[in-house]
Backbone as CSV, one residue per row, in Angstrom:
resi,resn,N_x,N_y,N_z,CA_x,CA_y,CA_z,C_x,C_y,C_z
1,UNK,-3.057,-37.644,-5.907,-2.581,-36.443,-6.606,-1.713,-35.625,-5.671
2,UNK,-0.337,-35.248,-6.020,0.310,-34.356,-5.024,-0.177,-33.184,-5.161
3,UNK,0.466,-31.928,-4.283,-0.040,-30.784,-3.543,-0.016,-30.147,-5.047
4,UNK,1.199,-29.919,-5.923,1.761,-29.184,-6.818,0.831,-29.677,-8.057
5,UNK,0.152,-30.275,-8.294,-0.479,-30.503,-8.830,-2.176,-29.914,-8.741
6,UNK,-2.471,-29.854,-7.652,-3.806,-28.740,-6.985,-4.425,-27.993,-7.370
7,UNK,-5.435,-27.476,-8.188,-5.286,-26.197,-8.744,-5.464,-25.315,-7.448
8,UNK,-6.679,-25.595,-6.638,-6.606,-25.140,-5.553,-5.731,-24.676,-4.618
9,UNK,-4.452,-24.860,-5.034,-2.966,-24.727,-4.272,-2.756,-23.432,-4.841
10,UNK,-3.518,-22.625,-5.912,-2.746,-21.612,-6.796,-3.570,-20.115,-6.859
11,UNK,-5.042,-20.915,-7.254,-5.952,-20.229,-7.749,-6.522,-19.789,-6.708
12,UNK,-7.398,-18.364,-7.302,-8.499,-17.855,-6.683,-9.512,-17.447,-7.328
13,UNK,-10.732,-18.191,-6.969,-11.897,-18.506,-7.465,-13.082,-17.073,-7.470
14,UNK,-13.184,-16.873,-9.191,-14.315,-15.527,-9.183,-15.269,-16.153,-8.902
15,UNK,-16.482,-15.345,-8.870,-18.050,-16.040,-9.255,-18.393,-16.629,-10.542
16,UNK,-17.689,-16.480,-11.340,-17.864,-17.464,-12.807,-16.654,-18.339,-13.144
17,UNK,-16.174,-19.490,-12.778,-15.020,-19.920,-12.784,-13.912,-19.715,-12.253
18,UNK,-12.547,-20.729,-12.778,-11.661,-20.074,-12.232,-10.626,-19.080,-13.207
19,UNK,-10.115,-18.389,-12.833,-9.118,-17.744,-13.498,-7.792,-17.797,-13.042
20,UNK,-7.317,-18.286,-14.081,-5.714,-18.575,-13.471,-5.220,-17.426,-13.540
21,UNK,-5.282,-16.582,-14.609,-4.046,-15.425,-14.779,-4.701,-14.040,-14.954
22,UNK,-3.876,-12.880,-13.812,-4.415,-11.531,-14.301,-3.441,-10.691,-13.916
23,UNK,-2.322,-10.878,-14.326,-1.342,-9.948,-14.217,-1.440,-8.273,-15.115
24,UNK,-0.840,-7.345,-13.930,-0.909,-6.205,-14.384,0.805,-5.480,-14.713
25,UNK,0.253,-4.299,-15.413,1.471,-3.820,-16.062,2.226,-3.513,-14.073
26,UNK,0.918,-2.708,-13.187,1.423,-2.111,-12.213,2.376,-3.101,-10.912
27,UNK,1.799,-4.290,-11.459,2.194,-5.492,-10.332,4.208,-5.916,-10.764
28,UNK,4.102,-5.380,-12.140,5.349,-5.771,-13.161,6.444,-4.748,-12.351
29,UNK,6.219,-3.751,-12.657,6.714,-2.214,-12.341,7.138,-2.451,-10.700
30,UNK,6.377,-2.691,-9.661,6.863,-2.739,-8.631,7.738,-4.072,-8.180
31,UNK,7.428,-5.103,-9.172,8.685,-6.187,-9.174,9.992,-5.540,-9.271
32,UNK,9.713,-4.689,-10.460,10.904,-3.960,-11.246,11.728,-2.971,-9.935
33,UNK,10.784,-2.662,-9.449,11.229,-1.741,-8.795,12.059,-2.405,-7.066
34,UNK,11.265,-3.561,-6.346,11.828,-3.866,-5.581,13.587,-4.545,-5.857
35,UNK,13.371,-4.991,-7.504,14.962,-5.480,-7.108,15.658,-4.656,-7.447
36,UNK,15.433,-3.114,-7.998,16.062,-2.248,-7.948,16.578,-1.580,-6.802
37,UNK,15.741,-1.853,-5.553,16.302,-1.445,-4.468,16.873,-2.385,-3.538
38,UNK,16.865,-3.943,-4.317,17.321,-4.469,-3.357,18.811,-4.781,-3.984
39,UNK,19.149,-4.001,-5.143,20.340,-3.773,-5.461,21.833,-2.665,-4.946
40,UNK,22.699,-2.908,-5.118,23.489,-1.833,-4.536,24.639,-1.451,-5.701
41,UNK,24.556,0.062,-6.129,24.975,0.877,-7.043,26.493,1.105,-6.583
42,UNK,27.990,0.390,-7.163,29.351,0.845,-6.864,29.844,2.155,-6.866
43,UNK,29.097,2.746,-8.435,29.772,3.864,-8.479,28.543,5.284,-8.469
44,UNK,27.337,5.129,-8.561,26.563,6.334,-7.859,25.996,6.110,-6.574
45,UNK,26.139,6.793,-6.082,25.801,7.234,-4.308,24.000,7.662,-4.370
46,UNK,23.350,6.744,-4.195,21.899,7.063,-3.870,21.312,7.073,-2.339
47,UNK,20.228,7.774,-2.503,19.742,7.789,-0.971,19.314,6.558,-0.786
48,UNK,19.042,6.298,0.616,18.809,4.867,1.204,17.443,4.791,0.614
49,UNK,16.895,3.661,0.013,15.250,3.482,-0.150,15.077,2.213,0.865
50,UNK,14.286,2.180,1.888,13.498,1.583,2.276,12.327,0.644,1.495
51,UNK,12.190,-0.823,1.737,11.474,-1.339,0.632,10.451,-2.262,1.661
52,UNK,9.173,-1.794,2.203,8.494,-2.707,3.111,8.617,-4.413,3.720
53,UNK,8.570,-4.648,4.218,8.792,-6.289,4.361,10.083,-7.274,3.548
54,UNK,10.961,-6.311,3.271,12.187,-6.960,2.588,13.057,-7.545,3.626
55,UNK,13.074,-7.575,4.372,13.740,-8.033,5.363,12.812,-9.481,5.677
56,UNK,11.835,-9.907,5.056,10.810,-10.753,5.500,10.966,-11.866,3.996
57,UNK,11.636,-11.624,3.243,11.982,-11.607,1.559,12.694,-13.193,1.699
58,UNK,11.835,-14.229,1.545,12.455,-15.531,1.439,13.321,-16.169,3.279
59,UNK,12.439,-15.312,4.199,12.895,-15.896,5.333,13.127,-17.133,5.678
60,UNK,11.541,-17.907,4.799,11.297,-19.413,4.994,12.564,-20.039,3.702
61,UNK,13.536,-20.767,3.930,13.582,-21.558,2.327,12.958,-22.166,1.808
62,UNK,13.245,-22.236,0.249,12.608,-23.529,-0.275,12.034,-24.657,0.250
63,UNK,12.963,-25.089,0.708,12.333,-26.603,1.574,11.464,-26.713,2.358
64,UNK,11.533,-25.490,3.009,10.606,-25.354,4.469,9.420,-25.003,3.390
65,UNK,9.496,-23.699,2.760,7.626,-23.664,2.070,7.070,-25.025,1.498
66,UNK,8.026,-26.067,0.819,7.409,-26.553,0.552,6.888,-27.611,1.372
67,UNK,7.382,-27.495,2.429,6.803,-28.743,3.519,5.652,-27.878,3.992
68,UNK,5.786,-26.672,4.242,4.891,-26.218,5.159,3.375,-25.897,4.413
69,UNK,3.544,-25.576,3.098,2.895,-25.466,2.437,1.681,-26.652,2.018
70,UNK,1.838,-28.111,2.269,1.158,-29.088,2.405,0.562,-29.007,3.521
71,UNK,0.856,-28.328,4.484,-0.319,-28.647,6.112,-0.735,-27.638,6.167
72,UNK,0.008,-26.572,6.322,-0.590,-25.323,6.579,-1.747,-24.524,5.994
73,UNK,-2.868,-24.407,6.612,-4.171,-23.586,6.047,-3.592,-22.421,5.234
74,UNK,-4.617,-22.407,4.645,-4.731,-21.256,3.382,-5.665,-20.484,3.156
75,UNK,-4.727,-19.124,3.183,-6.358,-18.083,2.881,-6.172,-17.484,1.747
76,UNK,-7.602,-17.941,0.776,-7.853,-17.025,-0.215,-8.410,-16.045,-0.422
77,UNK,-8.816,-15.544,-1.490,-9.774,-14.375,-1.742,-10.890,-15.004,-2.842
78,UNK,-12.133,-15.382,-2.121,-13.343,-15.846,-3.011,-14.395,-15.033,-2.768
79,UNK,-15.055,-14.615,-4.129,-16.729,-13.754,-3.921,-16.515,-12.801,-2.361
80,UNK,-15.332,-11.899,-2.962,-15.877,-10.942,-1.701,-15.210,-10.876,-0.709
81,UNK,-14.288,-12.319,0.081,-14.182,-12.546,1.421,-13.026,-13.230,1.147
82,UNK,-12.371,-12.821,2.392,-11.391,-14.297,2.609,-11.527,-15.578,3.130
83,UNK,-10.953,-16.773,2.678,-11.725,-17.898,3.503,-10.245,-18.548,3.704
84,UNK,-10.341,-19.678,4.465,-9.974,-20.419,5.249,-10.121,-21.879,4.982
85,UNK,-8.708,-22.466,3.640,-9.134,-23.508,3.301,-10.412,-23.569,2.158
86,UNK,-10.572,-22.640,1.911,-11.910,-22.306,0.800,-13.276,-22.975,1.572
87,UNK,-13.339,-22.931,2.418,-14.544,-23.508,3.348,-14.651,-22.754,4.705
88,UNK,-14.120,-22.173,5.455,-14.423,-20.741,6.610,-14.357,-19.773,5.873
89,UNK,-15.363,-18.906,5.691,-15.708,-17.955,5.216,-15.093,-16.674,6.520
90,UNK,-13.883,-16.004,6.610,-13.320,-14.925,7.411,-13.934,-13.952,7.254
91,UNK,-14.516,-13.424,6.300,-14.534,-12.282,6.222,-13.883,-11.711,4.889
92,UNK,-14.082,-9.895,4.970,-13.523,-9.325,4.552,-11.985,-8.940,4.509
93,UNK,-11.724,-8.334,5.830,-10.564,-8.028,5.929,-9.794,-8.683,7.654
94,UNK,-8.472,-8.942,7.316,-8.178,-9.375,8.363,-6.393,-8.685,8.410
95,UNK,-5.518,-9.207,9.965,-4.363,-8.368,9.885,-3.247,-9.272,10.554
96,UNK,-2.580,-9.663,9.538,-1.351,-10.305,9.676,-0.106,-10.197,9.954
97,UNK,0.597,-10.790,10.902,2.110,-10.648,11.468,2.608,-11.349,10.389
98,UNK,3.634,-10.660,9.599,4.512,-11.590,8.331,5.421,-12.075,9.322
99,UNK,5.651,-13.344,8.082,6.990,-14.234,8.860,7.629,-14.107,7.929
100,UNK,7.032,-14.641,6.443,7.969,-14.621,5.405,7.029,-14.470,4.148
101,UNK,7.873,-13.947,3.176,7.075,-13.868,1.728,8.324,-14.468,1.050
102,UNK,7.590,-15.423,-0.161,8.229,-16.100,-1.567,7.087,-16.247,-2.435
103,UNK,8.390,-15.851,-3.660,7.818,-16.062,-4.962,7.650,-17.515,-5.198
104,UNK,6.179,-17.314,-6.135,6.108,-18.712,-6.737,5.885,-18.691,-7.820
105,UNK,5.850,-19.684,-9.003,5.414,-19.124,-10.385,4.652,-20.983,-10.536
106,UNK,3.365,-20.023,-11.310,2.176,-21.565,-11.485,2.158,-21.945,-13.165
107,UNK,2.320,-22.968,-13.030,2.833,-23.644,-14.817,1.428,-24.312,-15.410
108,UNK,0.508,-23.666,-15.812,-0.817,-23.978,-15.962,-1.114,-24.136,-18.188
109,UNK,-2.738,-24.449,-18.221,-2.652,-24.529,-19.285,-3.137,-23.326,-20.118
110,UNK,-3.533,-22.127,-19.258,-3.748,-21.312,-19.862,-5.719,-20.992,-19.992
111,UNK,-6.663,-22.156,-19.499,-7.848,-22.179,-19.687,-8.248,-21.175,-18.455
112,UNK,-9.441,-20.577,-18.521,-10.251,-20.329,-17.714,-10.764,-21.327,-16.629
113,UNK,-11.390,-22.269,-17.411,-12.185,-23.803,-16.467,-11.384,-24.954,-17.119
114,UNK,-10.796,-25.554,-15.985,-9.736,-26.583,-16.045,-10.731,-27.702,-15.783
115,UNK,-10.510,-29.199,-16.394,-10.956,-30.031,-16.801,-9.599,-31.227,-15.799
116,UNK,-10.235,-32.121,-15.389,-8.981,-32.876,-14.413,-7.886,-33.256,-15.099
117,UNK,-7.810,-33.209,-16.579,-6.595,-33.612,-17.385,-5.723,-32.258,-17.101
118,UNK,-6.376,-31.088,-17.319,-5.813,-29.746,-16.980,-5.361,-29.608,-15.319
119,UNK,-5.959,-30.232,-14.620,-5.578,-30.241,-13.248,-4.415,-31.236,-12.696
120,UNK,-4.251,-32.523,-13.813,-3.260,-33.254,-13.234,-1.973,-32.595,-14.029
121,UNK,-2.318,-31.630,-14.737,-0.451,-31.231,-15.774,-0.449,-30.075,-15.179
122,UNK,-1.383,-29.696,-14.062,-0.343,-28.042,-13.005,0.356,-28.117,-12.199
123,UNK,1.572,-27.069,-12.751,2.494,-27.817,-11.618,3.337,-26.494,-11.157
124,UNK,4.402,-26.284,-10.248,4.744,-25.083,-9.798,6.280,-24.836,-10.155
125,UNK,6.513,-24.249,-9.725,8.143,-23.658,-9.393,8.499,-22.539,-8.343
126,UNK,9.437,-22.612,-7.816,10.046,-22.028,-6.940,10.805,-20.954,-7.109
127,UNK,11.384,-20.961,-8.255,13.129,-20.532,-8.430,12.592,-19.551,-10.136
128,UNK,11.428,-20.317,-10.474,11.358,-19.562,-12.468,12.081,-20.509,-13.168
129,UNK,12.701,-21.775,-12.304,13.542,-21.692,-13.421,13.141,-23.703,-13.428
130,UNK,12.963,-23.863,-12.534,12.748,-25.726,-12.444,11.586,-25.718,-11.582
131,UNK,10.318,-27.302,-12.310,9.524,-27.502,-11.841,9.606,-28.265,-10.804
132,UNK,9.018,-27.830,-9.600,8.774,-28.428,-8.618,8.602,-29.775,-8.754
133,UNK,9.909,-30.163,-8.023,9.205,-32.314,-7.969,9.602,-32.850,-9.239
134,UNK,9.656,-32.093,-10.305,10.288,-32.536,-11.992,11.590,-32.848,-12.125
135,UNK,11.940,-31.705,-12.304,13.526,-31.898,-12.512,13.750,-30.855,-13.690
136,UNK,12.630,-30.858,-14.499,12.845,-30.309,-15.721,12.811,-28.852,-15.558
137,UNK,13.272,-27.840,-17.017,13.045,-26.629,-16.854,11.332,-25.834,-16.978
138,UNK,11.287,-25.325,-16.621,9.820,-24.154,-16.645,9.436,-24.082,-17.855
139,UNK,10.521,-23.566,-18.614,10.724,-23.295,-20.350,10.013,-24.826,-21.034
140,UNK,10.581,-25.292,-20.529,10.398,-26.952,-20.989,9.342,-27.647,-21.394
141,UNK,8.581,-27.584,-19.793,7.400,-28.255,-19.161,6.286,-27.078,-20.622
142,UNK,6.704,-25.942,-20.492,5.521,-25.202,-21.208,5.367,-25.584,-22.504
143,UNK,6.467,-25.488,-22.845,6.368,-26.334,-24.309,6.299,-27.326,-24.236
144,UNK,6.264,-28.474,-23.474,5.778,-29.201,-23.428,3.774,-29.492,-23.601
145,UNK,3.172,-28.647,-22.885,2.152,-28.419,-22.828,1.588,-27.872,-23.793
146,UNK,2.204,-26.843,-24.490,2.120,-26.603,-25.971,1.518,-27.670,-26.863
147,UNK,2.793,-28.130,-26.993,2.720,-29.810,-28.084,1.695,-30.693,-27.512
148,UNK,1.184,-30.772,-26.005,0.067,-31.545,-26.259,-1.417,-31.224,-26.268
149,UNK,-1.318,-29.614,-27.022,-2.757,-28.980,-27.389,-3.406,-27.794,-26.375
150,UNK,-2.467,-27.021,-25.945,-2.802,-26.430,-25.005,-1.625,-24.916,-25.331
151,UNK,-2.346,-24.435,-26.433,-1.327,-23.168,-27.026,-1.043,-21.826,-26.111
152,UNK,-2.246,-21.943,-24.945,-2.295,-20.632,-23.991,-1.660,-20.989,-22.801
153,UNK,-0.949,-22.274,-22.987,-0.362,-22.628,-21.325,0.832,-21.530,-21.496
154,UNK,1.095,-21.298,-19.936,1.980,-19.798,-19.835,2.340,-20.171,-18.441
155,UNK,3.345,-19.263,-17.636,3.403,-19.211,-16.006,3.087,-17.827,-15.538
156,UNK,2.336,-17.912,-14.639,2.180,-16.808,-14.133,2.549,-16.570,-12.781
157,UNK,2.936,-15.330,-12.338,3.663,-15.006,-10.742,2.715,-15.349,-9.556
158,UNK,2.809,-15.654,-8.736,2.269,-15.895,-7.264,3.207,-15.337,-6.308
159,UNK,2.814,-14.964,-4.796,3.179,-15.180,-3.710,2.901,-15.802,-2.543
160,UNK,4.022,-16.570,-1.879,3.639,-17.276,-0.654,3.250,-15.838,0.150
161,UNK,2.560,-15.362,1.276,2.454,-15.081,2.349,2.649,-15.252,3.621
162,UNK,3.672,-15.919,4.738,3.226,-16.724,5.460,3.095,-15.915,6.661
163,UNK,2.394,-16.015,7.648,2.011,-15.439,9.025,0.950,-15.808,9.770
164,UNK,1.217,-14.910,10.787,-0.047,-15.513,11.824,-1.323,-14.431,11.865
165,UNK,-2.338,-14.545,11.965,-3.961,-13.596,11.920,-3.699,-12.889,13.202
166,UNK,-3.706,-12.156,13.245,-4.220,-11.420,14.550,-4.993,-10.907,14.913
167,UNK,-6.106,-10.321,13.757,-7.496,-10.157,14.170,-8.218,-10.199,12.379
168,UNK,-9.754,-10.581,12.947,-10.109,-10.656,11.521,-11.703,-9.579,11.801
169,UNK,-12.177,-9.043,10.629,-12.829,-8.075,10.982,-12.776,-6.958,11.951
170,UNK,-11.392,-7.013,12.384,-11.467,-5.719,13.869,-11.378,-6.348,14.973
171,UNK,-11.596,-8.204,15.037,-11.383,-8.553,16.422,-10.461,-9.260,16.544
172,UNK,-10.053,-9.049,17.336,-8.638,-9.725,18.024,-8.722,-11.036,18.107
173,UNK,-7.754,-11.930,17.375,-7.511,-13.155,17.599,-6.885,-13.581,18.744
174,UNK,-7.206,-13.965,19.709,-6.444,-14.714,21.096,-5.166,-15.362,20.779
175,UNK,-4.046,-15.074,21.245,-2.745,-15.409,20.713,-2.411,-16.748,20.956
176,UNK,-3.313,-17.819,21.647,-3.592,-19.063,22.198,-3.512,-19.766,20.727
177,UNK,-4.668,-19.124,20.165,-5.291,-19.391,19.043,-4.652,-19.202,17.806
178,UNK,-4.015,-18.441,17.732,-3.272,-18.413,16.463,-2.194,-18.999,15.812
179,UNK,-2.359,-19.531,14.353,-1.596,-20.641,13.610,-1.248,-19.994,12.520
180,UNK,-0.050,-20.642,12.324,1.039,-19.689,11.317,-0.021,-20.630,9.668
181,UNK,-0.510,-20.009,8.969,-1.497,-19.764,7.751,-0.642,-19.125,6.392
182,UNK,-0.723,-19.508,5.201,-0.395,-19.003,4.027,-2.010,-18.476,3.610
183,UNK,-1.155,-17.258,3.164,-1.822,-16.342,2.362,-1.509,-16.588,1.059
184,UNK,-2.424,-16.822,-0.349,-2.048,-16.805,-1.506,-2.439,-16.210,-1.849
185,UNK,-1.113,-15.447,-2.936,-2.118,-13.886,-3.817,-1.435,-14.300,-5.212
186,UNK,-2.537,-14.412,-6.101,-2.602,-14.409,-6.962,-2.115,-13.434,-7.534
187,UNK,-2.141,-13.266,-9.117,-1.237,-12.205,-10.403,-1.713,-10.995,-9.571
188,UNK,-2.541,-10.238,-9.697,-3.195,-9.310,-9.315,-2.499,-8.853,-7.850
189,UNK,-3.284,-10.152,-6.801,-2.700,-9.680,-5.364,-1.562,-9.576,-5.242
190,UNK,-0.486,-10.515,-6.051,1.029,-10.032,-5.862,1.248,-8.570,-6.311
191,UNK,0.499,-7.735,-7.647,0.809,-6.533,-7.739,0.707,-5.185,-7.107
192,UNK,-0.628,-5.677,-5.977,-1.164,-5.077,-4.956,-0.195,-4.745,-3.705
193,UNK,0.097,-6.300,-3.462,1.142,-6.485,-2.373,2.875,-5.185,-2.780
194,UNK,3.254,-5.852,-4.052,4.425,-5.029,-4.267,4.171,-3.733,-3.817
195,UNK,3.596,-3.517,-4.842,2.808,-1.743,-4.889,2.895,-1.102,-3.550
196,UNK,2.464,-1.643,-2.512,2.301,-1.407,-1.344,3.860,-1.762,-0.636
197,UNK,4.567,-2.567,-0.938,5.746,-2.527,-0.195,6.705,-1.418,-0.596
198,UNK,6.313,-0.717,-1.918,7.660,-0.116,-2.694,6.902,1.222,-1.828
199,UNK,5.576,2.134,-2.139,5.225,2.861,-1.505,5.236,3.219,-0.018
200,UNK,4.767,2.306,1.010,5.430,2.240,1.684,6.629,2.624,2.618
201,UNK,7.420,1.760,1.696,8.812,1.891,2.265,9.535,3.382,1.685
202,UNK,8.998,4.001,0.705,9.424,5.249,0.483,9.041,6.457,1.856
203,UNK,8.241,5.281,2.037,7.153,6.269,3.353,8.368,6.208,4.653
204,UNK,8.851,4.580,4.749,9.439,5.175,6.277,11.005,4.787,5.696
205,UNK,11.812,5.192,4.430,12.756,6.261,4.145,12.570,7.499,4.435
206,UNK,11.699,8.129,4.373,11.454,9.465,4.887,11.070,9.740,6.149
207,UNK,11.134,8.758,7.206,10.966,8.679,8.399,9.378,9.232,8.506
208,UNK,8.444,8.908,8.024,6.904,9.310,7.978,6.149,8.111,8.936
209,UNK,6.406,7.028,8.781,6.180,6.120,9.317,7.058,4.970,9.618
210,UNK,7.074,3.887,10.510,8.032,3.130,10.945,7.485,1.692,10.664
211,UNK,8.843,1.080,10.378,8.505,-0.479,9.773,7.736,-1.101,10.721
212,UNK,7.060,-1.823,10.070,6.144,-3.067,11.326,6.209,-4.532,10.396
213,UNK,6.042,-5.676,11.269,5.577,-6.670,10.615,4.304,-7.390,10.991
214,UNK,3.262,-5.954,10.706,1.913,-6.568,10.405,1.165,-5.555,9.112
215,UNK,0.207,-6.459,8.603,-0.188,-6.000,7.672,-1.257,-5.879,7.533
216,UNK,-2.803,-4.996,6.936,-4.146,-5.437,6.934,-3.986,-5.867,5.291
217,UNK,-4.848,-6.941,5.165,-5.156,-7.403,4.152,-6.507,-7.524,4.232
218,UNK,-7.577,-7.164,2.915,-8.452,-6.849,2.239,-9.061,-7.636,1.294
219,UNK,-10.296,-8.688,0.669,-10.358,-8.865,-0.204,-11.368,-7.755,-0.633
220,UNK,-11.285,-7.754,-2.404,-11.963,-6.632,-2.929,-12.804,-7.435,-4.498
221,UNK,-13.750,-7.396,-4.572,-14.724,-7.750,-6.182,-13.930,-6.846,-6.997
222,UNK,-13.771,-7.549,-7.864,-12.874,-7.006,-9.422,-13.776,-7.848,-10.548
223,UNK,-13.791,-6.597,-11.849,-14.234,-7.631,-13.201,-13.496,-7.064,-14.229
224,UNK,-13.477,-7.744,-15.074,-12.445,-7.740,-16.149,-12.972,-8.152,-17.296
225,UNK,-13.684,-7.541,-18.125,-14.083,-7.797,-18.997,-15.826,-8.592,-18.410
226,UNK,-15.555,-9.788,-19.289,-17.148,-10.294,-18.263,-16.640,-11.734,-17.341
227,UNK,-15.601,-11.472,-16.713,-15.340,-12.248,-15.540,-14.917,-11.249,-14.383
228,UNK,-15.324,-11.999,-13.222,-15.345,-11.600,-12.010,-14.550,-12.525,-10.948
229,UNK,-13.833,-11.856,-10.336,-12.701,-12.343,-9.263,-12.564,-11.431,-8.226
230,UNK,-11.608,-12.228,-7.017,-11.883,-11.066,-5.736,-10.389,-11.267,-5.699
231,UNK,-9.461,-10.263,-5.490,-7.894,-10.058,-4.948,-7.979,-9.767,-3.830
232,UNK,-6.651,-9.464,-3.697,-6.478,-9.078,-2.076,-5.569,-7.279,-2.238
233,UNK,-6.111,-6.065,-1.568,-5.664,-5.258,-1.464,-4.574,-5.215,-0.090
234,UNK,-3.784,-4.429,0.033,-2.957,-4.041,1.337,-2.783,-2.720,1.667
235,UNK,-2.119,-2.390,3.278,-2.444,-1.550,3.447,-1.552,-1.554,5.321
236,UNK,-1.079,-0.345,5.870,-0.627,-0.516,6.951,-1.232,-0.926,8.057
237,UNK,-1.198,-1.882,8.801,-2.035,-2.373,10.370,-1.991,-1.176,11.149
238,UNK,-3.418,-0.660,11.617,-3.093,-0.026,12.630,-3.053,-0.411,14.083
């Protein structure tokens, strides 16, 4: 089975299953809002906005995430904690040097608990617009999935993360020791993440605080109705 196919490549696991999708209106809004500033206005003159980690905005290309993305460890957010490969249990919170952030979008069937027929038809994209490794369009593949009985298949947003740990719980990772790791944030954690870059960066437009490229990241228990999942909050490294 290839990588893109994984569910494990996508998801982050509540205490009752998995949940593929939990996108928020607020996660939408700060999408909205970063490419608004990463736009430039001809004929009105606006003040400079500062937009956190945009400069960090697709550092890696395509090609490279997706190579790197097959070896490189992965930290999620499960029951509470972040782990490591879904098997080292990190902790709570830990604080990362960004290298690079990309969008990803996951082409799923729409279930709660995926069944291995549901696990061999997930597949990704890069761009929104073509499936990874396919050829075909996003649009396509879904309707595709449609027609073969699967009316809630949908895509939902992701982000790559990529960087190195520098300390987890408060302690310092030995710089010997440290390996460049993807962070995956799910619907939710991508809205967290934005949220925090657009705020932020309003922060050091106003010269209040000054850019860095480290970050603390947080997992946090969330429920939603009667399922339960853990995201990832953010927040400035001190």
């Amino acid at each position: 089975m290839g990588l893109k196919t994984q569910p494990e490549f996508e998801m982050e696991c509540p205490a009752h299953g998995l949940v593929i999708d939990h996108e928020t209106d607020a996660g939408m809004a700060a999408s909205t809002a970063i490419a608004k500033a990463a736009s430039t206005s001809l004929t009105t003159p606006r003040p400079k906005l500062n937009v956190a980690f945009a400069g960090f905005k697709d550092a890696f290309d395509t090609p490279t995430v997706s190579a790197l993305s097959q070896a490189s460890p992965r930290i999620t957010a499960e029951q509470g904690a972040l782990k490591k490969n879904r098997a080292t249990k990190l902790g709570a919170k830990i604080v990362l040097e960004v290298v690079s952030w990309n969008d990803r979008w996951a082409l799923g069937c729409g279930e709660d608990r995926m069944n291995d027929e549901m696990k061999e038809l997930f597949r990704v994209s890069y761009d929104h617009q073509t499936v990874e490794g396919e050829g075909c369009s996003v649009e396509h593949y879904i309707e595709n999935l449609k027609a073969q009985g699967y009316p809630k298949a949908k895509v939902s947003p992701y982000v790559d993360l990529w960087g190195y740990i520098e300390a987890i719980e408060g302690k310092e990772v030995p710089e010997d020791e440290r390996e460049l790791v993807l962070v995956q944030l799910s619907a939710t954690s991508v809205g967290n993440f934005k949220a925090f870059c657009v705020s932020h960066g309003l922060l050091e437009s106003r010269g209040k605080v000054t850019a860095s490229d480290r970050i603390e990241i947080t997992a946090e228990d969330r429920t939603k109705g009667d399922k339960s999942f853990t995201n990832m909050s953010f927040k400035a490294a001190k």
